[in-house]
N, CA, C and O of each residue as an XYZ file, in Angstrom:
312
protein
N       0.855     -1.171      0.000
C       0.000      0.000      0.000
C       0.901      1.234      0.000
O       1.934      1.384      0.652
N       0.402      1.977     -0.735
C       1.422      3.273     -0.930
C       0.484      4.579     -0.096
O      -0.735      4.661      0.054
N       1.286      5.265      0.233
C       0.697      6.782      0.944
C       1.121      7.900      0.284
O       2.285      7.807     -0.105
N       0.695      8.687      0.086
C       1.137     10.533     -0.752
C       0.060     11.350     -0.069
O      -1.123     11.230      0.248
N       0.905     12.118     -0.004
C       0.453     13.260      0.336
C      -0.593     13.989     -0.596
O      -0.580     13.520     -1.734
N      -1.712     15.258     -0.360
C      -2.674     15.445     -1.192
C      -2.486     16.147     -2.257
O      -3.243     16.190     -3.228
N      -1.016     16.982     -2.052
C      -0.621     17.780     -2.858
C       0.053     17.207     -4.092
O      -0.033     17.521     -5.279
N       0.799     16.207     -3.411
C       1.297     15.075     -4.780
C       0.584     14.294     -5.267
O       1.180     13.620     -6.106
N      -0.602     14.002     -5.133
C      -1.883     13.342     -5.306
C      -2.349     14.454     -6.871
O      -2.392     14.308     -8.093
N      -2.609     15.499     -5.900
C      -3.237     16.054     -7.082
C      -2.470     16.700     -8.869
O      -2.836     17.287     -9.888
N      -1.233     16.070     -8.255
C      -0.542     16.947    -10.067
C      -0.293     15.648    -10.715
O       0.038     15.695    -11.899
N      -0.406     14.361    -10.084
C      -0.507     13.444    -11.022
C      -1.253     12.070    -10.603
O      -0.803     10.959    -10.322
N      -2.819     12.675    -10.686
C      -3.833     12.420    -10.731
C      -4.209     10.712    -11.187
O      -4.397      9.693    -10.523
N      -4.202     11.011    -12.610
C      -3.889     10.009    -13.841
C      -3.068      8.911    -13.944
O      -3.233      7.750    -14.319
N      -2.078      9.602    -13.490
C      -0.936      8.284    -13.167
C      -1.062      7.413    -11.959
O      -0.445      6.348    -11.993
N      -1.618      7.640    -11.120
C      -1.994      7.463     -9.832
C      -2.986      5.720    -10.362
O      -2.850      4.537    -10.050
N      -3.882      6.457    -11.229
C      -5.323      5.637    -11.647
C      -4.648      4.392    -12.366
O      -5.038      3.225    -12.368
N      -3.560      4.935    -12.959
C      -2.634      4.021    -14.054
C      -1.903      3.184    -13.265
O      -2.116      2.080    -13.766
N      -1.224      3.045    -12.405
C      -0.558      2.595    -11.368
C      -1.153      1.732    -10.775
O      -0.561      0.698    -10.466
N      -3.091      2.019    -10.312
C      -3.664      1.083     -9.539
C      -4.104      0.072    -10.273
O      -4.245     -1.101     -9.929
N      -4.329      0.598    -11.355
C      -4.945     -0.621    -12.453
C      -3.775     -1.766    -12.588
O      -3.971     -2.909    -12.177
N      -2.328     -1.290    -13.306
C      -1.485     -2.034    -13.271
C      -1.473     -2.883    -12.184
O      -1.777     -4.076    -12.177
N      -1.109     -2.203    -11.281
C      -0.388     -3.092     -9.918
C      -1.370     -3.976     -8.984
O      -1.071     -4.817     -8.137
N      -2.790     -3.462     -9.459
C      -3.951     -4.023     -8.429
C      -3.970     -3.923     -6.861
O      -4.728     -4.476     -6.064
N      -2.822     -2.979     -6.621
C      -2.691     -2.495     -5.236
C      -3.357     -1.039     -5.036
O      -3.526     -0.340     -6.035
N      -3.634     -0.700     -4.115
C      -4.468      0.684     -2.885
C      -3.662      1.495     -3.292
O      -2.661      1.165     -3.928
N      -4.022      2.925     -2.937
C      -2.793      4.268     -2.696
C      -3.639      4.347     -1.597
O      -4.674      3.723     -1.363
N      -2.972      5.327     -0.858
C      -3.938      5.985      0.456
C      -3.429      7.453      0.426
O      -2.220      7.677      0.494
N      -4.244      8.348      0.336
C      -4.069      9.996     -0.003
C      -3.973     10.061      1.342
O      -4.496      9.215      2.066
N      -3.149     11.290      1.884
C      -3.059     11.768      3.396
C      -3.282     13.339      2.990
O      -3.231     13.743      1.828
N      -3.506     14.061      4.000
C      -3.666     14.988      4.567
C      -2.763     15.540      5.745
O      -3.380     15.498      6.810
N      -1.657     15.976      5.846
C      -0.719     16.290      7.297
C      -1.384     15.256      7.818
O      -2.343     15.251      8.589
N      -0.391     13.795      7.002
C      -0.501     12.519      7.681
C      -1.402     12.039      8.034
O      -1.344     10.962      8.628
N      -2.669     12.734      7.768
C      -3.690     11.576      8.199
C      -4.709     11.149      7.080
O      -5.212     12.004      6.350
N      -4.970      9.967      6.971
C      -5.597      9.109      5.860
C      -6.614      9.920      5.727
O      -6.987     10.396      6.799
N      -7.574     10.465      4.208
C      -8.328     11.300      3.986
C      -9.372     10.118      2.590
O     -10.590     10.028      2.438
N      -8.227      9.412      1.827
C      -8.592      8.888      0.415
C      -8.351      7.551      0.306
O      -7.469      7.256      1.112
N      -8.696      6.676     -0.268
C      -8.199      5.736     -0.587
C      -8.287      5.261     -2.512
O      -9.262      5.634     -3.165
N      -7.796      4.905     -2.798
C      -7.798      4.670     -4.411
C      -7.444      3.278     -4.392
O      -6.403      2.812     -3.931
N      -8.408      2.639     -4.938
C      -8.697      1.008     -4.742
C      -8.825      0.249     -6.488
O      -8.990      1.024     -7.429
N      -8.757     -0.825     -6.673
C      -8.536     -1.508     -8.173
C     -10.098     -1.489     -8.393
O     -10.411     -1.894     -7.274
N     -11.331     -1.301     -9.061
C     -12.690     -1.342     -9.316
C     -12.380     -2.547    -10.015
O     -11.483     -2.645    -10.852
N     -13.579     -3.981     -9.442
C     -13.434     -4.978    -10.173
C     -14.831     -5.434    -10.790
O     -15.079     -6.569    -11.196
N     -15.787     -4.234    -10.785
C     -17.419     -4.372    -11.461
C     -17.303     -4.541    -12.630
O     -16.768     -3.633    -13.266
N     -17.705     -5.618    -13.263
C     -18.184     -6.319    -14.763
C     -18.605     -5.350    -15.717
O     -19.756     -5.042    -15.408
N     -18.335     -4.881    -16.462
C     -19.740     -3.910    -17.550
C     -20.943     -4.141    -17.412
O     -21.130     -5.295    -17.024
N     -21.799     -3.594    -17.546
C     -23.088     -3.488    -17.589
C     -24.031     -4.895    -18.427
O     -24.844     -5.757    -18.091
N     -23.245     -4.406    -19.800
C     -23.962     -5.119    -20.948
C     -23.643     -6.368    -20.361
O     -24.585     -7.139    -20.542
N     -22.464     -7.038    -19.566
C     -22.317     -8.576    -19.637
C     -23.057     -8.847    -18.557
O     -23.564     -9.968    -18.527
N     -23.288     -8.003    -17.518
C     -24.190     -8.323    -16.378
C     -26.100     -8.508    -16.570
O     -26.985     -8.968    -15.849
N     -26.062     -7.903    -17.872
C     -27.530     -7.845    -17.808
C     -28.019     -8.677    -19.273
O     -29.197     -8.964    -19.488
N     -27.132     -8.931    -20.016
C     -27.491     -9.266    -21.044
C     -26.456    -10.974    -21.366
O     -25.464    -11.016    -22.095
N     -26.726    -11.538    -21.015
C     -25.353    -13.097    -20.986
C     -25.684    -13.519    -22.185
O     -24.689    -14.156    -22.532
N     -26.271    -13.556    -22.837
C     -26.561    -14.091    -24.349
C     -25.638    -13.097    -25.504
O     -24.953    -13.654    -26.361
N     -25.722    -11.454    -25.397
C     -25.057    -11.218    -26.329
C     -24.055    -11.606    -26.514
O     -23.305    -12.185    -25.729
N     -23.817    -11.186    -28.196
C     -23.581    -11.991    -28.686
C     -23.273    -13.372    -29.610
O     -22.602    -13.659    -30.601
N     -24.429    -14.227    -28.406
C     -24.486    -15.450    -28.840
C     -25.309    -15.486    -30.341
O     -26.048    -14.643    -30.850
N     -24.867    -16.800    -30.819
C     -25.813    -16.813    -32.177
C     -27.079    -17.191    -31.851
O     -27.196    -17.768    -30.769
N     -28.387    -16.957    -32.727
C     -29.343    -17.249    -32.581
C     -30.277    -18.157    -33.646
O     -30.349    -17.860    -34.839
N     -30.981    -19.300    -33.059
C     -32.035    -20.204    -33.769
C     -33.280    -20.256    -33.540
O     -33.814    -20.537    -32.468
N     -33.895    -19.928    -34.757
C     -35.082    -19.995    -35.193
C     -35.636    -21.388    -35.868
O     -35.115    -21.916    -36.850
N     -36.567    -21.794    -35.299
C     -37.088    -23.317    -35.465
C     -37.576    -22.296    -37.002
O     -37.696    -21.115    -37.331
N     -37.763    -23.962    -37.700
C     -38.523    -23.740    -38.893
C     -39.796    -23.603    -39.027
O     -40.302    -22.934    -39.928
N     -40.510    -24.290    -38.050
C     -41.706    -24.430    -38.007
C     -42.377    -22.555    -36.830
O     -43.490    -22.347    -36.347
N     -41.449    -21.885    -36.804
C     -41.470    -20.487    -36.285
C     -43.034    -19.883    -36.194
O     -43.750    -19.763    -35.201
N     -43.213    -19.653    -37.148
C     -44.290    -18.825    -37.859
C     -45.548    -19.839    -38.416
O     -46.338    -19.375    -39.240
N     -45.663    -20.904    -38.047
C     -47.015    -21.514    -38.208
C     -47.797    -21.862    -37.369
O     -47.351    -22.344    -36.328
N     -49.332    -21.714    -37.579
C     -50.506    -22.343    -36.492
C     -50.040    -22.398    -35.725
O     -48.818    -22.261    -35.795
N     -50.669    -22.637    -34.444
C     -50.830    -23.424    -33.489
C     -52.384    -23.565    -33.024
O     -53.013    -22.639    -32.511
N     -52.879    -24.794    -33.266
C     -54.290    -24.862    -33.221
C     -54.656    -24.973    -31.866
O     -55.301    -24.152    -31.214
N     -54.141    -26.175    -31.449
C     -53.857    -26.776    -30.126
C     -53.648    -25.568    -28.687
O     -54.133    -25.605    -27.557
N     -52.821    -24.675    -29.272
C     -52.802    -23.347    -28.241
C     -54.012    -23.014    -28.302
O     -54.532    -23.296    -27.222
N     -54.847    -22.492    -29.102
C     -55.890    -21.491    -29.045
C     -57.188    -22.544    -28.421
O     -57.897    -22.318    -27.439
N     -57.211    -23.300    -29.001
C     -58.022    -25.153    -28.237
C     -57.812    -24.574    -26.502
O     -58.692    -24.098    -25.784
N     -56.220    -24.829    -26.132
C     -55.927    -24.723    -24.701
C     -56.868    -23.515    -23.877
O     -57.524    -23.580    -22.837
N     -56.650    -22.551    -24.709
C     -57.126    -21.321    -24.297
C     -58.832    -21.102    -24.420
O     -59.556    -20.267    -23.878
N     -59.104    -22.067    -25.239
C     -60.584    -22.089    -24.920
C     -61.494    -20.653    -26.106
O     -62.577    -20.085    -25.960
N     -60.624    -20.547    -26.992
C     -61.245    -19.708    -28.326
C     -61.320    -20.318    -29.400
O     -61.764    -19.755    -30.401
């Protein structure tokens, strides 16, 4: 775990972000030594793969897709 100060924190910001990603380790921002920040690795999935698990995938269409169904409408009582 690394510590900096807020002032060196703030002129290289970016690199900071670059660093955590690489290394998958913490920074901890201080303040006249005392812990104020922490900058941590974010390990949340994208969106699209969380909500959608099929894209993507290929898709099949029966042949028989688009015809009758007598037997349904029978079920249903029309």
């Amino acid at each position: 775990m690394k510590h900096l100060e807020i002032q060196e924190a703030d002129s290289s910001l970016t690199a900071l972000f670059d660093e955590v990603t690489a290394t998958q380790s913490e920074i901890v921002i201080t303040r006249n030594g005392i812990p104020v920040a922490r900058i941590i690795p974010c390990d949340i999935k994208p969106l699209y793969t969380a909500n959608y698990p099929l894209r993507g995938m290929p898709i099949k269409i029966a042949e028989d897709f688009d015809e009758p169904m007598p037997e349904f409408w029978e079920m249903l009582g029309e």
